[in-house]
C-alpha positions in Angstrom: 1.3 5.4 7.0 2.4 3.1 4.4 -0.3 1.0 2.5 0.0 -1.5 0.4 -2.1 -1.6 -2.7 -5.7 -3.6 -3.1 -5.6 -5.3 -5.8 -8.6 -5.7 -7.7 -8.8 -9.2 -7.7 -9.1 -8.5 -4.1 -12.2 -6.4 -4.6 -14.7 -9.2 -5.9 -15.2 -7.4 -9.1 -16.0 -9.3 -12.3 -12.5 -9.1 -14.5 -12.0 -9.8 -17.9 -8.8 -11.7 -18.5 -6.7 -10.0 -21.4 -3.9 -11.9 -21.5 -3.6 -15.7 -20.5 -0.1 -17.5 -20.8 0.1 -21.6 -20.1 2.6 -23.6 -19.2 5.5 -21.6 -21.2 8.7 -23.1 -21.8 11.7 -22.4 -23.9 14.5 -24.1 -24.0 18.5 -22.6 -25.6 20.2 -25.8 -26.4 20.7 -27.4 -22.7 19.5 -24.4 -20.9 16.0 -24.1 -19.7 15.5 -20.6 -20.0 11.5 -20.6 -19.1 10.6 -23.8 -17.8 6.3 -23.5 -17.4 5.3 -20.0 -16.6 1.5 -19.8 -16.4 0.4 -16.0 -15.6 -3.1 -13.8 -16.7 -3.8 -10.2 -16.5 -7.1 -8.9 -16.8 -8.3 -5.2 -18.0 -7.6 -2.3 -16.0 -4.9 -4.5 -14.2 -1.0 -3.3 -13.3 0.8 -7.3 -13.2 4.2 -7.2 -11.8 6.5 -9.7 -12.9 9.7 -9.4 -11.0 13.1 -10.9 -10.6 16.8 -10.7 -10.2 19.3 -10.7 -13.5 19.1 -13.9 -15.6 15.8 -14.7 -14.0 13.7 -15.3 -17.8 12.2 -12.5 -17.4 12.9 -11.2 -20.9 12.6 -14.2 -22.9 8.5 -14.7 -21.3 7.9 -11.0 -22.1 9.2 -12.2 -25.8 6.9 -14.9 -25.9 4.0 -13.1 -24.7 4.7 -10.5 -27.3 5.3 -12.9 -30.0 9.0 -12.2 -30.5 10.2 -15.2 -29.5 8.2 -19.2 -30.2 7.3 -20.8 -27.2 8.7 -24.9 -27.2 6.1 -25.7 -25.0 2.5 -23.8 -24.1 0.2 -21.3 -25.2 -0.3 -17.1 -25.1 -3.5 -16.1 -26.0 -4.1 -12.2 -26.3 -7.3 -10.4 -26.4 -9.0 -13.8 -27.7 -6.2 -14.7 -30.2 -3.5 -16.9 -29.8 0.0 -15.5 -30.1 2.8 -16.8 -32.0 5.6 -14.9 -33.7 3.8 -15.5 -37.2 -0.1 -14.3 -35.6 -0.7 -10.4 -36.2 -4.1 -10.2 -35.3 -3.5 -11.0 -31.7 -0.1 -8.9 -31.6 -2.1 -5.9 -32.8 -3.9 -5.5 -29.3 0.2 -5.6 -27.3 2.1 -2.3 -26.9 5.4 -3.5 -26.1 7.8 -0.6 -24.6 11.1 -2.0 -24.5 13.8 -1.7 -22.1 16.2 -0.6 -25.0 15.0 2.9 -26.7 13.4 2.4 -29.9 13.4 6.0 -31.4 15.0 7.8 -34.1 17.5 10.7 -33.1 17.2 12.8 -36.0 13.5 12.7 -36.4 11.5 15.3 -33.9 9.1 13.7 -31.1 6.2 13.9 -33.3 7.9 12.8 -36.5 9.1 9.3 -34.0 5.3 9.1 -33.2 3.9 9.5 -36.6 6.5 7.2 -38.3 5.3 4.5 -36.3 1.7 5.3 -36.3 2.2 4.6 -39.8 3.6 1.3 -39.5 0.6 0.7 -37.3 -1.2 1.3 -40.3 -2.3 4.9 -39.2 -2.8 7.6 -41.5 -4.7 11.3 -42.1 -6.5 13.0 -39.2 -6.6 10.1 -37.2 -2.9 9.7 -36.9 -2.6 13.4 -36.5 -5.3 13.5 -33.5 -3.4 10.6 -32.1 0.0 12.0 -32.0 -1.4 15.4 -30.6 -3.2 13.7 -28.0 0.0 11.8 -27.1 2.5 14.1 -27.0 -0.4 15.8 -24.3 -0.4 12.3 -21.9 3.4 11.6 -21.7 4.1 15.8 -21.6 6.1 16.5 -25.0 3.3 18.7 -26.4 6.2 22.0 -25.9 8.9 19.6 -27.3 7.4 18.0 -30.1 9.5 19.8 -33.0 12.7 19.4 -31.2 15.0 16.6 -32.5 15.0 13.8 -29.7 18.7 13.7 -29.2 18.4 16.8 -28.0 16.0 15.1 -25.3 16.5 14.2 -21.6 16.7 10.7 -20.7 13.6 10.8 -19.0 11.6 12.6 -22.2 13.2 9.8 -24.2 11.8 7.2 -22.2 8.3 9.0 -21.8 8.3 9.1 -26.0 8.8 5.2 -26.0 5.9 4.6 -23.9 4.0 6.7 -26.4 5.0 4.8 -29.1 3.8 1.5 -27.6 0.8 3.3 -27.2 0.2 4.5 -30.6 -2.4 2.5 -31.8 -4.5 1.6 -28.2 -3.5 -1.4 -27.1 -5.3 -3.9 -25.1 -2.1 -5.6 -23.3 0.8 -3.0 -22.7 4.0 -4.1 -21.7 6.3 -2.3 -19.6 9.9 -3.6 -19.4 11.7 -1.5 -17.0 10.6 1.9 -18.2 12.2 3.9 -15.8 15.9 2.9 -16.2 18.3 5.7 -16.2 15.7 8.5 -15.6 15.4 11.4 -13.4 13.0 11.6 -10.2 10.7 14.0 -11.6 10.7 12.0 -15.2 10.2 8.6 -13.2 7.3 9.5 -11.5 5.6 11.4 -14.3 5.9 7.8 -16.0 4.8 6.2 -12.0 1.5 8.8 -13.0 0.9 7.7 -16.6 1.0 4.0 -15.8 -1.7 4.3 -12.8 -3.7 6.3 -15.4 -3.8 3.7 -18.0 -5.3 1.1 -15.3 -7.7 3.2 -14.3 -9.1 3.4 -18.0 -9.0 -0.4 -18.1 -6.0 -1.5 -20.0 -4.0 -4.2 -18.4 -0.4 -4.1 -17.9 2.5 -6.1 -17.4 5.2 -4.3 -15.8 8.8 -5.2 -15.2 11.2 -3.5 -12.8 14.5 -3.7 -10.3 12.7 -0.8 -8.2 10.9 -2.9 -5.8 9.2 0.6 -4.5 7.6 0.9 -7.9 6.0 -3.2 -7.3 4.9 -1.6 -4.1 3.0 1.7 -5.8 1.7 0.4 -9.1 0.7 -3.7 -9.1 -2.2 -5.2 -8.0 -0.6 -8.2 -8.5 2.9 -9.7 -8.1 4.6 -12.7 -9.7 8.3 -13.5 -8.4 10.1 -15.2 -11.4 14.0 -16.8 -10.7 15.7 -19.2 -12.6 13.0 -19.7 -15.1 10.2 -20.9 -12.7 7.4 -18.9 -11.1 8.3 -18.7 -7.4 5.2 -16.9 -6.0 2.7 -15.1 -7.5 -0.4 -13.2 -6.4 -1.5 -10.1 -4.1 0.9 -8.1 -2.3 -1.2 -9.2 1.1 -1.1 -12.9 -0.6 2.5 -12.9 -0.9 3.7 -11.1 2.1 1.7 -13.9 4.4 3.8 -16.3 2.5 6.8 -15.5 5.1 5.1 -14.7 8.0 5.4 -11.4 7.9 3.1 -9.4 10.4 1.9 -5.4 10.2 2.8 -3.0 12.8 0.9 -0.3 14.1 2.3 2.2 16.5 0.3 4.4 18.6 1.4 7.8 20.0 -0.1 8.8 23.0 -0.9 9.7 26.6 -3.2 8.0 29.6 -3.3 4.6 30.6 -2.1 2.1 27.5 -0.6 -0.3 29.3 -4.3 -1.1 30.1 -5.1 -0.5 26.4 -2.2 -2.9 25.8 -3.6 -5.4 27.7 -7.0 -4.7 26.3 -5.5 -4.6 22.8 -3.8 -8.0 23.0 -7.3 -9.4 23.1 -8.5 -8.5 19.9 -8.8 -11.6 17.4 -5.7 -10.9 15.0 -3.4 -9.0 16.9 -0.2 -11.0 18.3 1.7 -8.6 20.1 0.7 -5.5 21.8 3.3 -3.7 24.3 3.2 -0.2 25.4 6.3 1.9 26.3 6.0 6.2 27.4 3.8 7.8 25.7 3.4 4.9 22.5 2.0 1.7 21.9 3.4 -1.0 19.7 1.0 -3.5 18.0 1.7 -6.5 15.9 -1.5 -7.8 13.4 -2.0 -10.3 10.9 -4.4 -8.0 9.1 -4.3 -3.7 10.1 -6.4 -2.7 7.8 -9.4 -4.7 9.0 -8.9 -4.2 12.8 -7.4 -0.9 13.1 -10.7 0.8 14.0 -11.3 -1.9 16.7 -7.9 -1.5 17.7 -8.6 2.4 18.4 -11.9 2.1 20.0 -10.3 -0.4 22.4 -7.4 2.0 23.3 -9.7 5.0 24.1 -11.9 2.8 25.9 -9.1 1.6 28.1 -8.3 5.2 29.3 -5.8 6.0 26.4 -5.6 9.6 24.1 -4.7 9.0 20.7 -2.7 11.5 19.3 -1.0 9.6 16.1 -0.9 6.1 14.4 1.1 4.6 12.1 1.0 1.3 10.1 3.7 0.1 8.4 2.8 -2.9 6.3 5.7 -5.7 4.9 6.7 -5.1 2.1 7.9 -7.3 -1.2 11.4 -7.2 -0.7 11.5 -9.4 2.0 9.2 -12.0 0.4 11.1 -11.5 -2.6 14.6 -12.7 -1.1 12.9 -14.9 0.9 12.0 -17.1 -2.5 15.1 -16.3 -4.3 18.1 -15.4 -1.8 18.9 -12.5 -3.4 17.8 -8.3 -3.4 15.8 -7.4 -6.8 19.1 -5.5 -8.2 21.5 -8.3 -7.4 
């Protein structure tokens, strides 16, 4: 069965916005490069912001971060508003950048200690920090090794660390999982759904439209500087249409339960072949036990389902013409 996630906007719960970006714009001589992004995460919140090569992704990241000065608009963090001369409000972002930003010759701890101290870190507390670290990204047996001696995967895992040195409220994500092996990628898949549940909000960035799919709550779609889309994966998919199937595996009578099934408020196709029944719904989640007590009713025996929701990629070259990689 494949699910998509429920985002917690979704849920009805009271969120606290952590990051709130207006109307950005940045302009390189005649190119508009950003031309008014407006996008808020709230705490405990995975935000995807997705889209092909060239898009702007990088240069809103760098204005959210401070890195780069907004022409037009406003990024406020944690209650302060960013700017690339602010540091109060750029002390609550962890930025982990796409490029590594680690020292070859230095050990993983030695990486994580040098920049706790530029964090201002020091003493016991930097110590407890870097040991507790190395423990959440799994380096703790590879701390006194030199990190070029390190997989591509542990290198990328010590970034994240770093960004998370000194607890950030805002942690950015830009494409962390480049270049790294299965078993690194999802141990990094793992440590990001960890850090939502604890209530930090990220924004994540990514060309792997199955990791959009696993981690975000919410989605934006970003192409040629201009938000495209953006909200829920259920919001956006019902942007094109899309509808969820559900097949049934069984015996007895479903081409009674077919007809039965067709009847159901929400379902707009139902046809039944040997032995399985093929359903097409606006909404599976919310009628699928309906669905089932209508099919055993009719004279059917369930002996398997399976829903298979639409997924991103088809909204997503639906609003730009292109696949995420392209």
């Amino acid at each position: 069965m494949i699910v998509g996630r429920v985002g917690r906007r979704e849920t009805g719960a009271t969120l606290t916005d952590i990051l709130t970006a207006e109307s950005l714009v940045k302009r390189f001589g005649d190119l508009t490069a950003v031309d008014g992004v407006s996008l808020s995460v709230s705490e405990g919140e995975t935000f995807g912001l997705l889209g092909p090569n060239g898009a702007g992704k990088t240069t809103t990241i760098s204005m959210i971060c401070g890195l780069l000065e907004s022409d037009e608009g406003t990024v406020v963090v944690a209650g302060d508003r960013i700017s690339t001369g602010s540091t109060r409000g750029r002390s609550a972002i962890g930025l982990v950048p796409q490029d590594l930003a680690i020292y070859p010759d230095l050990t993983g701890a030695e990486n994580l200690q040098f920049f706790g101290h530029l964090y201002g870190m020091t003493g016991i507390a930097l110590e407890s920090r870097v040991n507790e670290l190395l423990e959440v990204i799994g380096l703790a047996e590879r701390k006194d090794d030199q990190t070029k001696e390190y997989s591509g995967g542990m290198k990328r895992r010590l970034n994240i660390g770093i960004g998370l040195l000194h607890k950030p409220q805002l942690l950015v994500l830009d494409e962390p999982t480049v270049g790294v092996d299965p078993q690194s990628r999802n141990a990094i898949l793992e440590s990001v759904e960890s850090l939502s549940r604890e209530g930090m909000a990220v924004i994540y960035t990514t060309h792997y439209m199955e990791e959009a799919e696993r981690l975000c709550d919410r989605v934006a779609i970003i192409d040629e500087g201009k938000l495209q889309a953006e909200g829920t994966r259920r919001e956006l998919v019902s942007m094109v249409g899309e509808k969820d199937r559900i097949a049934i595996s069984g015996t007895g009578n479903l081409a009674a339960a077919a007809e039965a099934v067709s009847r159901i408020e929400g379902v707009t196709d139902a046809s039944a072949s040997d032995q399985r029944l093929d359903v097409l719904a606006t909404n599976a989640s919310s009628i699928l036990p309906q669905l089932l007590t209508c099919v055993t009713e009719s004279g059917g025996s369930i002996s398997g389902v399976d829903v298979v929701e639409p997924n991103l990629e088809a909204v997503f070259l639906h609003l730009t013409g292109k696949a995420l990689r392209d």
